[in-house]
C-alpha positions as CSV (number, residue, x, y, z in Angstrom):
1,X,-13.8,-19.2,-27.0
2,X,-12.4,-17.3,-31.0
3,X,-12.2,-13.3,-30.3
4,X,-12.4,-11.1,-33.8
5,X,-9.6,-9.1,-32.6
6,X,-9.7,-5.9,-35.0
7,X,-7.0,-3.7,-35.6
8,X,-5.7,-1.2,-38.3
9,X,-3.4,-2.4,-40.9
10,X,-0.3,-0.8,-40.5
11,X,3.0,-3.0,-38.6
12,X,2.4,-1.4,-35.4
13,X,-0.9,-2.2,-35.5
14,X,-0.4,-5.7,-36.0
15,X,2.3,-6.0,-33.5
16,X,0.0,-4.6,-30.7
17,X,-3.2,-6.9,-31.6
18,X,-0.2,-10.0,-32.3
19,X,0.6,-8.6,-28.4
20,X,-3.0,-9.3,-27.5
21,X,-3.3,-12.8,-29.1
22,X,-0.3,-13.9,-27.7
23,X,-1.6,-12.6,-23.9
24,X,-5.6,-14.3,-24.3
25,X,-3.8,-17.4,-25.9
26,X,-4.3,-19.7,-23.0
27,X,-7.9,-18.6,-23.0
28,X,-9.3,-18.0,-26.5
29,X,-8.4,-18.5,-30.1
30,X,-8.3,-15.1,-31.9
31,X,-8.5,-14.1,-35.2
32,X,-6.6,-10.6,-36.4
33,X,-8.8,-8.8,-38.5
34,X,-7.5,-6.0,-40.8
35,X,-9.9,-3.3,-41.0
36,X,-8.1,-0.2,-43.2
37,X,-9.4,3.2,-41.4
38,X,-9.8,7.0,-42.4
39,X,-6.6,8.2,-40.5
40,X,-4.6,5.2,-42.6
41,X,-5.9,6.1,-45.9
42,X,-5.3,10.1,-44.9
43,X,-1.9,8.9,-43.8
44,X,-0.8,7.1,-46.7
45,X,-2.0,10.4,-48.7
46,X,0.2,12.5,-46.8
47,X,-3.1,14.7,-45.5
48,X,-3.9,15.9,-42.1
49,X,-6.0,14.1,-39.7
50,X,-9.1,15.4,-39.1
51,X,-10.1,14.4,-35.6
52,X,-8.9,11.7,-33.5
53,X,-12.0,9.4,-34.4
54,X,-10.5,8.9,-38.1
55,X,-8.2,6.0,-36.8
56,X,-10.8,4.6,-35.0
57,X,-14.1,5.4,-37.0
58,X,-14.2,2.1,-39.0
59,X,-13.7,-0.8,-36.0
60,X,-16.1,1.2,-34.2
61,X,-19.0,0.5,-37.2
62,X,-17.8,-3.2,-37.5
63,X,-18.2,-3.3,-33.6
64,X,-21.6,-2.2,-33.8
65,X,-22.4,-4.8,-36.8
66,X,-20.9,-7.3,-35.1
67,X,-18.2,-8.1,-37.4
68,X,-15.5,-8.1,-34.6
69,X,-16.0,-8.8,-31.3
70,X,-12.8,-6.8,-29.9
71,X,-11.1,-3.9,-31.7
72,X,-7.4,-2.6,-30.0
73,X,-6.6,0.8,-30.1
74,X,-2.9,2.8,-29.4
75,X,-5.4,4.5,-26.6
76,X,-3.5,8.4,-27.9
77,X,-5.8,7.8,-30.7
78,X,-8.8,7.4,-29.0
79,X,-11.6,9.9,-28.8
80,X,-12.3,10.9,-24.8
81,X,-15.8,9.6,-25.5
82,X,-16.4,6.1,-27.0
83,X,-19.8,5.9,-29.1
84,X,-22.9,4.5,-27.9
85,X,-23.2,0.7,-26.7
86,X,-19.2,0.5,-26.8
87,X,-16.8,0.6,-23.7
88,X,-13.1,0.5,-22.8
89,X,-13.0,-3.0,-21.6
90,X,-9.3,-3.3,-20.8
91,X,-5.8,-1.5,-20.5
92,X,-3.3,-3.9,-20.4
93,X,0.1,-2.6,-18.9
94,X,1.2,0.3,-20.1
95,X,4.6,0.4,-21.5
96,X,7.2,3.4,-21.1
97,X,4.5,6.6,-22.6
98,X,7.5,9.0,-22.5
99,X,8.6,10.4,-26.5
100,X,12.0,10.3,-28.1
101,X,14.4,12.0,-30.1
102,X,15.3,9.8,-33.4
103,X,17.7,12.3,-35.4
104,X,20.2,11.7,-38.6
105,X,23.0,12.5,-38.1
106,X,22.4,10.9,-34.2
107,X,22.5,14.2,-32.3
108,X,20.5,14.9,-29.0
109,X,17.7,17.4,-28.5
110,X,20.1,19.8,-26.9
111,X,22.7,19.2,-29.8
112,X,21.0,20.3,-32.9
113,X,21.5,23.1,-34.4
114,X,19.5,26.2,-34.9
115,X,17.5,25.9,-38.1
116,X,17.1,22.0,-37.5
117,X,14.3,20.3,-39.6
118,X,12.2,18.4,-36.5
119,X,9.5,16.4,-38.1
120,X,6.3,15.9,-35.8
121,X,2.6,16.5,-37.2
122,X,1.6,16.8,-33.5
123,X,0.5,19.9,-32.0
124,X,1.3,18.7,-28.6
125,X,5.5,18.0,-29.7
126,X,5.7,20.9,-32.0
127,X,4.3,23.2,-28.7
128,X,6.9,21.7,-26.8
129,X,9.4,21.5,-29.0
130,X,9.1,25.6,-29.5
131,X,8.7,25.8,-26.1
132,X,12.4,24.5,-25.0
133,X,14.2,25.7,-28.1
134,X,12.2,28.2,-30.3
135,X,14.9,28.6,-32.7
136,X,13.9,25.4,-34.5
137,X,12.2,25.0,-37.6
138,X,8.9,22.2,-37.4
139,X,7.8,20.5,-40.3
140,X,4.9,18.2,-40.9
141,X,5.6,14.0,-40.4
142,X,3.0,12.1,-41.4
143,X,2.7,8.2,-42.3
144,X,3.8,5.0,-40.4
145,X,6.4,5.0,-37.6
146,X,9.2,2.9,-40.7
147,X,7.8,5.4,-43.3
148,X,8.7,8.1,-41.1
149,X,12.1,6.7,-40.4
150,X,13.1,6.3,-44.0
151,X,12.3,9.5,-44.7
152,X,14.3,10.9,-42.3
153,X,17.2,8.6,-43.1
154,X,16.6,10.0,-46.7
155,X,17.5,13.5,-45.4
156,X,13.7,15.3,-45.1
157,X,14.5,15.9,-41.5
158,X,17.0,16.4,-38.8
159,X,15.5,14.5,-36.5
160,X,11.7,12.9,-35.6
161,X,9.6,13.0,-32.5
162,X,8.3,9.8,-31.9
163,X,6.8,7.7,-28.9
164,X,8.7,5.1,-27.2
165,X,5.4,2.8,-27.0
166,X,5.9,2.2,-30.8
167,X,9.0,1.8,-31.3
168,X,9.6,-0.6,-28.3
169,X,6.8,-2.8,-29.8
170,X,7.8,-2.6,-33.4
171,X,11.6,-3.4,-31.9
172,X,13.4,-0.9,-32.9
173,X,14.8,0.8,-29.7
174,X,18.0,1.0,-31.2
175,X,16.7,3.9,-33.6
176,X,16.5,6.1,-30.4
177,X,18.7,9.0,-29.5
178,X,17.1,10.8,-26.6
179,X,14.2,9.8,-24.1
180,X,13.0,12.9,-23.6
181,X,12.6,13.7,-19.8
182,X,8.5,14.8,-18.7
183,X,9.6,18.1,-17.9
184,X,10.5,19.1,-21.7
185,X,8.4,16.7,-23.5
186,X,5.3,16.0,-21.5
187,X,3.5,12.7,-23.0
188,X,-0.3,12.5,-24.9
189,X,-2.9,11.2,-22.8
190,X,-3.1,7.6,-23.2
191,X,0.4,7.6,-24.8
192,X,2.4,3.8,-24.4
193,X,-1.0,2.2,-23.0
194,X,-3.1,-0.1,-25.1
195,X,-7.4,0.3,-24.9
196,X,-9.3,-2.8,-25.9
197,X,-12.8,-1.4,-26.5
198,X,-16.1,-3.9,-27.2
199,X,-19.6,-4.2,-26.9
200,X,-21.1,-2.9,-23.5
201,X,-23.7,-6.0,-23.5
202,X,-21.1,-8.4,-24.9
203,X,-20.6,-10.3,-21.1
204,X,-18.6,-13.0,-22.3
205,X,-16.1,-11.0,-24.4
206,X,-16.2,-8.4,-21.2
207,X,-15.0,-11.1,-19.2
208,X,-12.8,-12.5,-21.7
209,X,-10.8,-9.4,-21.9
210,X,-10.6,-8.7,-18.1
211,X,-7.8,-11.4,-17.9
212,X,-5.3,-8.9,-18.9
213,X,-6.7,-6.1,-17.9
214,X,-4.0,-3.8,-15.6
215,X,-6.1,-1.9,-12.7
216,X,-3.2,0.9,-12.6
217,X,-2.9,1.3,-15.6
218,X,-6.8,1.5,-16.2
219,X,-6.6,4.1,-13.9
220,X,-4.2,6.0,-15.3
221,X,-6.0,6.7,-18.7
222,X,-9.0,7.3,-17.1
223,X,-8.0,10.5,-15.4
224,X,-5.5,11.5,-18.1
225,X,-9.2,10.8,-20.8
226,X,-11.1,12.9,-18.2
227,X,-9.1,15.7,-18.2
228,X,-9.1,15.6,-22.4
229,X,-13.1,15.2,-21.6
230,X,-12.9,18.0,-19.2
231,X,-10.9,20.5,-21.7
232,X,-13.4,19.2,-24.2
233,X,-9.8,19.4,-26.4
234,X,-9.5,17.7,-29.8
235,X,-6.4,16.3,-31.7
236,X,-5.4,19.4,-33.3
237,X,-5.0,21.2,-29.3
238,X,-1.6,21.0,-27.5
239,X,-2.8,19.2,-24.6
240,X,-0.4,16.6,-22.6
241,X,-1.4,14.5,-20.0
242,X,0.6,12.1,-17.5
243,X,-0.6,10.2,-14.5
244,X,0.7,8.0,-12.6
245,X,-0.2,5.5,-9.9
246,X,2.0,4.5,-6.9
247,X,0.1,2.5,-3.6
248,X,-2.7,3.4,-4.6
249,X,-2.2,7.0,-4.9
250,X,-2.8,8.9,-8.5
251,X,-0.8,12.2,-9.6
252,X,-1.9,13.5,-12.8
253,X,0.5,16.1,-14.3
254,X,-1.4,18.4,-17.5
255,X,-0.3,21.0,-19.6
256,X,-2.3,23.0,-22.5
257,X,0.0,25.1,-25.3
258,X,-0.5,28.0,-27.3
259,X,1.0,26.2,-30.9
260,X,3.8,28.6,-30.7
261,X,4.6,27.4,-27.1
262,X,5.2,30.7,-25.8
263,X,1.8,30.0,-23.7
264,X,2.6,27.1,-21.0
265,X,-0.3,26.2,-18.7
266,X,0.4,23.5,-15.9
267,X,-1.3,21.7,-13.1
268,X,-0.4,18.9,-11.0
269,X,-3.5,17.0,-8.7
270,X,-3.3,14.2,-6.8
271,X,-6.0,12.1,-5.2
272,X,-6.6,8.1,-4.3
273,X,-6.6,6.2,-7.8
274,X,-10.2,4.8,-7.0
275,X,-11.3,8.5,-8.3
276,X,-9.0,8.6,-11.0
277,X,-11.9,10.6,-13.7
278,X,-12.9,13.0,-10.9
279,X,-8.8,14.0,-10.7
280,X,-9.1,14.2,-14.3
281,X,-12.1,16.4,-14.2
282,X,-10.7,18.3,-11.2
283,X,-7.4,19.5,-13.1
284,X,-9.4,20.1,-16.2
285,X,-11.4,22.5,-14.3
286,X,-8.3,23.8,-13.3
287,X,-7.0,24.2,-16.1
288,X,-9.8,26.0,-17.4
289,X,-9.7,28.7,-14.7
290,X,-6.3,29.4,-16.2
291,X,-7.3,30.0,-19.1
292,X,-6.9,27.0,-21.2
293,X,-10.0,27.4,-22.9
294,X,-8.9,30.1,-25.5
295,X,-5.8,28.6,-26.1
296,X,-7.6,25.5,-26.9
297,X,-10.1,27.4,-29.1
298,X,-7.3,29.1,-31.2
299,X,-5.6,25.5,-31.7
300,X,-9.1,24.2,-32.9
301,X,-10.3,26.8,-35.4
302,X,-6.3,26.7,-37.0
């Protein structure tokens, strides 16, 4: 069987699709193609991202046109609802989701000093980040993961929030200072896990892609995409999302941030993992009666 595997262009990209290749290469040939997105051509120009669909806008139309048969997805990016006629057809196992300090001069979170330059254009890290130490200064980082690094090297910032995921498939672990422990730095939904998405009435590429499919960790971004669902949050709220399953059992762990972090919602649920979008749901609601919604709201219209 050949599998048009799509995928951005940038190196991580490529190395997570490469990943893919080399996991389906007893069972299909598969050809990488490049397709360049909205979020790539907003990151290169050093612009915001509008909503989480601009990385993910493009494979989704050469999906439907059947140009590709497969597109794979860093799942953070992924909006909680897939477009008509496409699915989620596999989560392969999730590597490490948790962030990490990468700073210049190598310094740990607790170690800089006040005034530090952190560079993170995520609302979820720059919420935390105020949250455990207010008295540092948050600047926009935006481009790919060795663009990022460069600049920071060249002096821009202190020090970079970045996700382990990346760097450990991009193999650069060494670049890390700090893994930042849940309780401070609580991940994105979806963060470290991989989403394959195709064609709902595509049976053979379905079952293609099973093969390395990864029940628990399926699971896991399920509830944590549920509870995004739930909040109906976008990319610009601080939202974070962990869950985790263990015999069976799924804990979800959420949190929802003013920008400022001085507002810190939490709720932990817990359930059997066979349920994991009604958890999601169930802490969303949660959540909710907390009120996450106006936080959420005031992230949005910023």
């Amino acid at each position: 069987m050949k599998l048009r595997l799509g995928a951005r262009g940038s190196a991580l990209s490529r190395a997570q699709a490469r990943l893919i290749a080399l996991a389906l290469e007893d069972r299909a040939e598969v050809e990488i193609v490049e397709i360049r997105t909205t979020g790539d051509r907003r990151s290169a120009e050093g612009k915001p991202i509008g909503w989480k669909g601009d990385f993910t806008k493009e494979l989704d139309e050469q999906l439907l046109a059947h140009s590709i048969d497969a597109a794979v997805h860093s799942l953070k990016d992924v909006p909680a609802e897939l477009p008509e006629g496409l699915v989620l057809a596999s989560v392969p196992t999730r590597e490490d989701p948790r962030d990490v300090l990468v700073s210049h001069p190598r310094r740990t979170f607790a170690d800089l000093p006040a005034g530090s330059r952190v560079g993170t254009s995520s609302p979820r890290r720059a919420a935390q980040i105020l949250a455990a130490r207010p008295e540092l200064v948050i600047e926009p980082a935006r481009g790919n993961v060795d663009t990022r690094l460069r600049r920071l090297r060249e002096g821009k910032w202190d020090a970079l929030v970045l996700a382990r995921a990346g760097l450990a498939r991009l193999s650069r672990l060494d670049e890390i200072v700090e893994v930042f422990a849940e309780s401070v730095m609580l991940p994105a939904a979806g963060q470290g896990a991989l989403g394959i998405v195709t064609r709902a009435d595509d049976v053979d590429t379905r079952a293609l892609l099973a093969h390395i499919d990864d029940l628990a960790s399926h699971e896991e971004v399920l509830a944590e995409r549920s509870l995004l669902a739930g909040l109906e949050a976008g990319c610009r709220a601080p939202v974070a999302a962990r869950a985790k399953v263990t015999d069976r059992a799924l804990t979800l762990e959420a949190a929802v941030l003013s920008a400022d972090g001085v507002r810190v919602l939490r709720e932990t649920g817990s359930g059997d993992a066979a349920d994991a979008v009604g958890l999601g749901r169930a802490v969303a609601e949660r959540l909710l009666a907390l009120g996450a919604a106006e936080i959420i709201g005031m992230a949005e219209s910023r």
